[in-house]
C-alpha positions in Angstrom: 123.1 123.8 139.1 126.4 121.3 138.8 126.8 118.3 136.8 124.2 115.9 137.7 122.7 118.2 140.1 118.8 118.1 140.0 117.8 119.1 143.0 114.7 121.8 143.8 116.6 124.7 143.8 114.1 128.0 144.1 116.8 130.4 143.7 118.3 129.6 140.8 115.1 129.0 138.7 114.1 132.8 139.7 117.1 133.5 138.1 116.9 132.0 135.2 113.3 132.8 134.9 114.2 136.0 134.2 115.2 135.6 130.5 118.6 134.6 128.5 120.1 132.8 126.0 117.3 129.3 125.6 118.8 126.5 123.9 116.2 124.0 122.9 118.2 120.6 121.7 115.1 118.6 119.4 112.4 120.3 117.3 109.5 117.9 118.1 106.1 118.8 119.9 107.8 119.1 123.3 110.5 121.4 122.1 108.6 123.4 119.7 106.6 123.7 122.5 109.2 125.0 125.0 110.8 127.1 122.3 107.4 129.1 121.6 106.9 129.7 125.3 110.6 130.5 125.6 110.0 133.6 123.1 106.7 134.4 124.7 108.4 134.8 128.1 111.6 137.2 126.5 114.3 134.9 125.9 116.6 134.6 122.8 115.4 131.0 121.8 117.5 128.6 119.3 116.4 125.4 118.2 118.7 122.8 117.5 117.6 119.6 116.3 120.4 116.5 114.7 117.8 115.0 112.4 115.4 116.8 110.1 112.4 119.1 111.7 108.8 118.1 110.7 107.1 120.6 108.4 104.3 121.6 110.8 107.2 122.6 113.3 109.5 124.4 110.9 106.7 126.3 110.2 105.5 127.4 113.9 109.4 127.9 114.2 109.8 130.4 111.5 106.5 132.3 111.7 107.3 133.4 115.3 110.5 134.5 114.2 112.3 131.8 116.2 115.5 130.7 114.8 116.6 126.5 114.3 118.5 124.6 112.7 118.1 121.0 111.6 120.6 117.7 110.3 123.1 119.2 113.0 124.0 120.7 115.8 126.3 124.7 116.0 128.0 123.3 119.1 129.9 126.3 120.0 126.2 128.6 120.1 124.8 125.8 121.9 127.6 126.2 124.4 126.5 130.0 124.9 123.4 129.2 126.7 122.1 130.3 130.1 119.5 127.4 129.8 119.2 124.1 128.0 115.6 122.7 127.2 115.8 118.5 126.3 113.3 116.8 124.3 112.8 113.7 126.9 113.9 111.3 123.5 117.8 112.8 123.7 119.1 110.6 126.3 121.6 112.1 129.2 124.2 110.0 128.1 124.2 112.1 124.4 128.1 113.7 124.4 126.4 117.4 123.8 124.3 117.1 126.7 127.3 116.3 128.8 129.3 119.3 127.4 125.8 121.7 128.8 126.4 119.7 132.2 130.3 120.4 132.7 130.2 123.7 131.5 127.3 124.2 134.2 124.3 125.2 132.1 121.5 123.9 133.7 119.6 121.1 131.4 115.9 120.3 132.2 113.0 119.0 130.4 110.3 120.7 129.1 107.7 120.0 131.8 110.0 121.9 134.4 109.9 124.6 132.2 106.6 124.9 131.4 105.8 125.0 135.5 107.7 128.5 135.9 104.7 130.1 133.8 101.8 128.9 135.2 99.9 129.4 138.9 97.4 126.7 138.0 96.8 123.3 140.2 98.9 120.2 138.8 97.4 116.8 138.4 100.8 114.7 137.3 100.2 111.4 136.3 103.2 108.8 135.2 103.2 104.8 135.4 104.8 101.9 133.4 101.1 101.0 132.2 97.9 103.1 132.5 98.3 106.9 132.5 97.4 107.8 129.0 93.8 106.1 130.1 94.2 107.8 133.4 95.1 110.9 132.6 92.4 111.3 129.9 89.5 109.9 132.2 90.2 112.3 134.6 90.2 115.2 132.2 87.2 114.0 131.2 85.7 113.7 135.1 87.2 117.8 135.5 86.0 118.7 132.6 82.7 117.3 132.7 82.8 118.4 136.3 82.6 121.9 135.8 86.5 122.8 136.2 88.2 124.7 133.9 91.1 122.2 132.6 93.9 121.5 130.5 95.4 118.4 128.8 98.8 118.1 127.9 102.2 116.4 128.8 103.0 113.5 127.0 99.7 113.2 125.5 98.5 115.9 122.6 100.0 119.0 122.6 103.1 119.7 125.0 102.4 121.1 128.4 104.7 124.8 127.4 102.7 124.8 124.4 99.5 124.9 126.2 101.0 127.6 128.5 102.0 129.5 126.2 98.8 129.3 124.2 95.7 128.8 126.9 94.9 129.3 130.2 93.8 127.1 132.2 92.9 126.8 136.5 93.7 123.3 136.1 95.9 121.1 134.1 95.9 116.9 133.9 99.2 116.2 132.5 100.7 112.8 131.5 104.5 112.5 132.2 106.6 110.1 131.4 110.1 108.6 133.1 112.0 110.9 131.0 110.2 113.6 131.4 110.9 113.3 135.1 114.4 112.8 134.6 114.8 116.6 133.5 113.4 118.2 136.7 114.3 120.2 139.7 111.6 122.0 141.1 108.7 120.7 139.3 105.8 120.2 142.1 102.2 118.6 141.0 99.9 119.4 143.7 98.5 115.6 143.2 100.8 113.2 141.6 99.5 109.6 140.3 101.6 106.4 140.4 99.6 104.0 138.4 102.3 101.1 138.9 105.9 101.0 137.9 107.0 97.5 135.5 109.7 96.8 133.6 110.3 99.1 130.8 112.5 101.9 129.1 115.7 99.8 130.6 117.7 100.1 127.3 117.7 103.8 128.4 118.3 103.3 132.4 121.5 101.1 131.9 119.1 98.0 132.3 118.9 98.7 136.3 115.5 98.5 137.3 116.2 100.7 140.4 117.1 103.7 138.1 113.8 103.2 136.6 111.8 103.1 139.6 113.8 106.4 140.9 112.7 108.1 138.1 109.1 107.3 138.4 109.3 108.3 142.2 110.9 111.8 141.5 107.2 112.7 140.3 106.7 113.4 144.2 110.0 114.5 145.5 109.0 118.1 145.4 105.5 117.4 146.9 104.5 119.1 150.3 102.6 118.0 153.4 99.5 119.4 151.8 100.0 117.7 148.7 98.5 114.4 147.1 99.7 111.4 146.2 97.4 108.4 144.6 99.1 105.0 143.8 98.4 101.5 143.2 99.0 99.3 146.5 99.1 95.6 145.1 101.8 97.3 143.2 104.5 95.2 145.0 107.1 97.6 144.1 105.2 101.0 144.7 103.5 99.4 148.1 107.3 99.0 149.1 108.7 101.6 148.0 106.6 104.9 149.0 106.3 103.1 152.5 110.5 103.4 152.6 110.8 106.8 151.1 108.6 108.9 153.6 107.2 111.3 151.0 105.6 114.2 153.0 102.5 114.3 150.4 99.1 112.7 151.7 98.9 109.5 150.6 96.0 108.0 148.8 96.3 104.2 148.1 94.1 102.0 145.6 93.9 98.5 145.9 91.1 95.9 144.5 92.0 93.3 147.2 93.0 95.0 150.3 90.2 96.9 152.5 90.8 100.5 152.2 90.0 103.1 155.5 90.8 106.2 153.1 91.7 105.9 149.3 89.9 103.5 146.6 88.9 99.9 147.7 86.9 97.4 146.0 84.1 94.9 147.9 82.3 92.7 145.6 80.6 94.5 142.8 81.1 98.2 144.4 84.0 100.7 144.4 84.5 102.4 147.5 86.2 105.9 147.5 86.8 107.8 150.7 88.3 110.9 151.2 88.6 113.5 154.3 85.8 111.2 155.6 83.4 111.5 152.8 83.0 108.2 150.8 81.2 107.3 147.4 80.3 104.1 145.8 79.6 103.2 142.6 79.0 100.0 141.0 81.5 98.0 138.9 78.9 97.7 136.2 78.8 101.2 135.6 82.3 101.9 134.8 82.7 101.9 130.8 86.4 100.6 130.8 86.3 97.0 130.5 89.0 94.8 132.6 90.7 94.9 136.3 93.7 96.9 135.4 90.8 99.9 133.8 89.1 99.3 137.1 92.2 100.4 138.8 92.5 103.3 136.1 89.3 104.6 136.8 89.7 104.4 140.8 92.8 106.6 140.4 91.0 109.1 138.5 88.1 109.1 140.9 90.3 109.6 143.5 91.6 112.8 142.1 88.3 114.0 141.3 87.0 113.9 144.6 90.1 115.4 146.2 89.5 118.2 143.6 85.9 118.5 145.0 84.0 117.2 141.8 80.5 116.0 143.0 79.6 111.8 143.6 76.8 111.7 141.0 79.1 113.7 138.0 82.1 111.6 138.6 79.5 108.6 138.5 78.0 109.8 134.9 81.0 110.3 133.6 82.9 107.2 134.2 79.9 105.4 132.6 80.3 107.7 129.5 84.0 107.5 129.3 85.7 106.3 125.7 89.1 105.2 126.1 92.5 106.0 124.7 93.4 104.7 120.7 95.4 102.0 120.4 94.6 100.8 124.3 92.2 97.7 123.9 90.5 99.1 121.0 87.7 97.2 119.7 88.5 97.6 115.4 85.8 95.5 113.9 83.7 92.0 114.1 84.4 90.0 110.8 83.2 86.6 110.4 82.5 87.1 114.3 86.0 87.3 114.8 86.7 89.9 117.0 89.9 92.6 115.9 91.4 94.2 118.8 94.2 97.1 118.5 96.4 97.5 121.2 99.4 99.1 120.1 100.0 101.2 122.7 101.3 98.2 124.8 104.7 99.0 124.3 105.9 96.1 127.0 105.2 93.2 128.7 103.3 94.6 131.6 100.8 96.0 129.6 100.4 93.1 126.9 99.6 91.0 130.2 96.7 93.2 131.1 95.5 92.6 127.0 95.7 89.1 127.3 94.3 89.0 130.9 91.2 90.6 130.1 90.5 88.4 126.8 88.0 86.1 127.4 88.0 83.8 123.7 90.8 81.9 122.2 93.2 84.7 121.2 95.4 85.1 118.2 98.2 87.3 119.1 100.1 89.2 117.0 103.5 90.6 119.1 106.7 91.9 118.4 109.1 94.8 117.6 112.1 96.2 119.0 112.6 94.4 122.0 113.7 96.7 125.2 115.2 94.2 127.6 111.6 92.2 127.8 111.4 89.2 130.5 108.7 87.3 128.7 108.0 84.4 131.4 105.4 86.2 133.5 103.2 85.9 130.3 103.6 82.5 129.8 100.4 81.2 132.5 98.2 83.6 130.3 99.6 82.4 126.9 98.8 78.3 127.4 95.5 79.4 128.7 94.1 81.9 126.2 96.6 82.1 123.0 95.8 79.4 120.5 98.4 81.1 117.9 101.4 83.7 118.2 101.9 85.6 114.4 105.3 87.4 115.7 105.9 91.0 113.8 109.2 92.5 113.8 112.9 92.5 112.4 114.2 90.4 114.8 111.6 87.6 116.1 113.8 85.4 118.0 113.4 85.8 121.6 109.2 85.5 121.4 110.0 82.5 119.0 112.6 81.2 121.7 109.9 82.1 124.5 106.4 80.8 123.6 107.4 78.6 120.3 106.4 75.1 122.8 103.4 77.0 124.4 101.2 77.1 121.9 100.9 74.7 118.5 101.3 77.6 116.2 103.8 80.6 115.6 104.2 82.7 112.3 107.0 85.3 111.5 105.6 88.3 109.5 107.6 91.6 108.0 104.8 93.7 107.4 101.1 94.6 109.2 99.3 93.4 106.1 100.8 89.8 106.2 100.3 89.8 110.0 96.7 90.5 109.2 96.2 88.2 106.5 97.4 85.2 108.5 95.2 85.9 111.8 92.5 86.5 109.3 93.0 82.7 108.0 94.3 81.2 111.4 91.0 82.8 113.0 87.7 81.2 113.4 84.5 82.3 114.5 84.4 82.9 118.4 88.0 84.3 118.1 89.8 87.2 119.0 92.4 88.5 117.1 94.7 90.9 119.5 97.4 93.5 118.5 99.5 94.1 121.2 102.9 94.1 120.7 104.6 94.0 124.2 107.5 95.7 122.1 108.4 99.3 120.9 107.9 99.6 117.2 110.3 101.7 115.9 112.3 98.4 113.7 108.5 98.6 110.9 106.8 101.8 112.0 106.8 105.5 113.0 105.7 105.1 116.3 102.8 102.7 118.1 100.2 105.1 116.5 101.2 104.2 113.0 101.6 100.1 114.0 97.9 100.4 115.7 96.6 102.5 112.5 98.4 100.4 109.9 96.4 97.6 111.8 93.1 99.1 111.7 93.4 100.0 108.3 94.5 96.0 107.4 91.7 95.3 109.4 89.1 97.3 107.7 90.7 95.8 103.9 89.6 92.6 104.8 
């Protein structure tokens, strides 16, 4: 495999399935993952890792005899390998991973990897917005279906670490762009699109194309009897899998356009037809509040029925469903003011799906690090529901510059608890107080899970 060279090839992963020197660059869940299924399968595994491991990994490291280091990277051993496995955070354009490239060693993520070990069907699901919700709802209509499934990916535990641990017939695994940057010959037997937005273009050389052909590479190893379930009113996707002539069968999902085969919606009723069986269920019935979880749970449905589950289970379970953390997450009633935590809307695509499905006067509290956001398809959506913006980051300016003569009030906070305490005063009864960020929030947190549980935890003080 040459520099820059990812294409499917069949030969050369037979090759290196066989065993060798694994180099694992980042300790994390995905690499501690790839690393324990690396031993498993017979190779001589190193971990490498430039900042400091977590204890719960250093641990699984040195109790299967696995050897890492941390604060640093041996680049001569790393420079031995037969095979590099990259934590999808380590950007391509890190000066190690180009050394790995021009001295030939093949690079690949760890969801590539992971494939090589396992016979069981693939249910891929990536997006800008959407497929942590997908991809657990349609665990949840598999599992609740009677299959014997598997969650992993970039949700929970890592999919090598699931292969290397359980077996499953089926697995429902949430990948993200990066993820997909790191394959060759991985192959879901049904792949989801649930839209592509703007997002991640710090890390595509802000070119939106780069992006999208990430995204798309989800299917490029798909085959004629292979799936593919996307979003239609996507503008982007309903141009761009038209262009691209991906051999997989295609399995559209639209809530404005009638549908012969795929998911359509008429009225109150969601239509699903597939290999000329159709089911309907009501919109009533569905558990996910909002248009956008309406076209979640179409995609999932969609899968479930091309994986044979019956109408009525699929039906139960969608009405049972409890969504992701940090997605829309009703926190508490106070004062009946309504505290909503969406962290997880890390940009704007998915903070306008927030704001689109409030129905009171909102006080929004956004902000973080900003990742090349374009702010102005918000702004309809602000002047109609936001009565007050509380901004919550480092650097505040571009949402101050954005909204500040859209609505009559704006705040700049440092810290959750302040944010809290001023939507708790700015708030009156009938309100809803909304979290969601439209910004990564690595500037004041760990990650989105600690901003949405510092929030619920400010919440629950009050």
């Amino acid at each position: 495999m040459e520099t820059g060279d990812m294409r499917c090839r069949p030969e050369l992963v037979a090759q290196l399935k066989a065993g060798g020197r694994l180099v694992v660059l980042g300790a994390g869940e995905s690499g501690a993952g790839a690393a324990l299924l690396g031993k498993q399968k017979g190779y001589e595994v190193f971990v490498s890792d430039k900042g400091e491991v977590a204890a719960r990994y250093k641990d699984v490291l040195t109790k299967t005899g696995i050897q890492w280091e941390e604060n640093g990277h041996s680049v001569e051993r790393i420079l031995e390998a037969d095979l590099c496995v990259k934590s999808p955070g380590i950007p391509d354009t890190v000066p190690l991973v180009e050394q790995l490239r021009q001295k030939g060693i093949p690079v690949l993520s760890e969801i590539e990897f992971a494939s090589w070990f396992t016979n069981a069907i693939l249910v891929g699901i990536t997006g800008s917005n959407g497929k942590t919700t997908t991809a657990m709802l349609t665990y949840h209509l598999l599992k609740e279906g009677g299959l014997d499934v598997g969650l992993a990916g970039n949700i929970g535990d890592s999919f090598a670490r699931v292969v290397a641990t359980e077996k499953h017939a089926y697995y429902v695994l949430e990948i993200s762009s990066f993820q997909l940057d790191g394959i060759c010959c991985f192959r879901p037997d049904i792949a989801v699109i649930t839209n592509i937005t703007e997002d991640h273009l710090d890390r595509y050389g802000y070119q939106m194309e780069n992006y999208i052909r990430a995204k798309l590479r989800i299917a490029e190893n798909q085959r004629p009897t292979d799936h593919l379930v996307y979003d239609l009113d996507d503008p982007i996707l309903a141009e761009r899998i038209k262009a691209e002539q991906i051999p997989s069968r295609l399995w559209p999902g639209s809530l404005d356009k009638p549908l012969q085969a795929g998911a359509s919606l008429k009225g109150n009723e969601i239509k699903i037809s597939t290999d000329n069986e159709t089911m309907k269920m009501k919109t009533d019935s569905v558990a996910l509040e909002g248009r956008h979880n309406l076209k979640n749970t179409m995609a999932a449905a969609t899968v479930a029925r091309l994986l044979g589950i019956r109408k009525e289970s699929i039906r139960q379970s969608v009405a049972t469903f409890q969504g992701a953390p940090h997605r829309l997450e009703k926190v508490l009633k106070i004062h009946h003011v309504q505290y909503i935590n969406d962290s997880k809307a890390t940009n704007v695509n998915a903070t306008y799906f927030a704001l689109d499905s409030m129905s009171t006067p909102t006080v929004w509290i956004v902000g973080g690090i900003d990742k090349g956001n374009d702010y102005k398809p918000l702004m309809p959506l602000v002047r109609e529901k936001v009565k007050a913006i509380i901004c919550l980051g480092l650097d505040n300016s571009k949402i101050v510059e954005a909204f500040g003569n859209a609505v009559d009030l704006v705040v700049e906070t440092y810290a959750m608890s302040e944010a809290v305490k001023v939507a708790y005063k700015i708030a009156e009864r009938g309100d809803t107080v909304l979290l969601s960020p439209a910004c990564a929030s690595f500037d004041l947190f760990k990650n989105y899970e600690d901003r949405g549980d510092q929030f619920k935890a400010c919440v629950k003080s009050l």
